[in-house]
N, C-alpha and C positions, 0 to 999 in steps of 0.2 A: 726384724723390723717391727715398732707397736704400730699398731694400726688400728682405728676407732671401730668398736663395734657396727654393724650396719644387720639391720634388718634381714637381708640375706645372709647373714651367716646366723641365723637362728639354728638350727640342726647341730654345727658345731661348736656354737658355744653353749649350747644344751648339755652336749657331749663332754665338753670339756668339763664345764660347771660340776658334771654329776659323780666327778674323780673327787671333791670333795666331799670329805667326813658329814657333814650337814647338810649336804646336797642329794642325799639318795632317794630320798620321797620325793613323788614326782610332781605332787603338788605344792610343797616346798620350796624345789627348784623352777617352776612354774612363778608360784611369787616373785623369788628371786630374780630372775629374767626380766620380770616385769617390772621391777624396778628400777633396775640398768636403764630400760626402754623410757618410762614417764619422768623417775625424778629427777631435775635438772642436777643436782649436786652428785650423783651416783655415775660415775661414766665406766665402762667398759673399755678393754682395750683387747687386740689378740694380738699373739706373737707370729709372724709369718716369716718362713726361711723358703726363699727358691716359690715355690708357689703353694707351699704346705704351710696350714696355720695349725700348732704344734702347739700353742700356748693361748694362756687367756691369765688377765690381772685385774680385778675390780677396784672400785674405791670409792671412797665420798670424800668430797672437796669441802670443807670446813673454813670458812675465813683465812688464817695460812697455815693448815694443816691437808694434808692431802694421808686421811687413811686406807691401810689397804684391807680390803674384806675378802678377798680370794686371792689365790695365785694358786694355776692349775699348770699341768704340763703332759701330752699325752703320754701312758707310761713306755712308746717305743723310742722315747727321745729324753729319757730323767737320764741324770746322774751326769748331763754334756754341756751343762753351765748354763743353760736355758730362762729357767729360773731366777739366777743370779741374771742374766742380761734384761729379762722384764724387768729388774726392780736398778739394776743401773739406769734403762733409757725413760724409764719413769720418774726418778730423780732430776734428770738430766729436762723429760717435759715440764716438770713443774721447780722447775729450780728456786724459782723465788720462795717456795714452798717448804714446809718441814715432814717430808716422808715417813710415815709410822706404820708399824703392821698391828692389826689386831692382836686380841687375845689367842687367836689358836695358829698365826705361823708366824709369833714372835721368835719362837728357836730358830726356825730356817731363814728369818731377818736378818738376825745377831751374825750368822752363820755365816752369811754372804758380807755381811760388813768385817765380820774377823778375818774370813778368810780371800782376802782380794785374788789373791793369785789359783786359788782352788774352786774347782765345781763346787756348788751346793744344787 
């Protein structure tokens, strides 16, 4: 299930955030966060299964584009369609909208949109 980032879960979307490639400097991912938190157009989401939040999706909301700037997943839950289910229920949030992935997980976009019936 997506679920809006909140202030309390600063610790794990720290965590999740810092599984990304760009994300390993702490001041970096420090910015990062703090954009989610101030600019109105940047939202946050995590992924929560059972009472575990296991996933996190970024994005900026563009007039009717909704791009995506992260998708994380912790590494004891990849490869179980996880992934693919952020970026289905985020379609699904912004429907009126035209879902894009940035320049670095356009592969793993294409991937979940070619492969409907397959984990990515």
């Amino acid at each position: 299930m997506l679920i809006r980032y909140k202030k309390v879960f600063d610790k794990i979307a720290m965590g999740l955030l810092s599984f990304m490639p760009d994300e390993k400097d702490l001041k970096k991912l420090q910015q990062t966060k703090n954009q989610y938190e101030t600019e109105e157009n940047w939202q946050l989401f995590l992924w929560k299964e059972d009472e575990d939040i296991i996933g996190l999706i970024g994005v900026v909301i563009e007039d009717d584009v909704v791009k995506i700037q992260h998708i994380s997943v912790n590494p004891s839950y990849r490869r179980q369609g996880i992934g693919k289910s952020m970026v289905k229920a985020l379609k699904q949030l912004y429907d009126q909208k035209k879902v894009i992935p940035n320049e670095y997980i356009v592969d793993f976009f294409n991937k979940c949109d070619e492969q409907e019936d397959q984990n990515c």
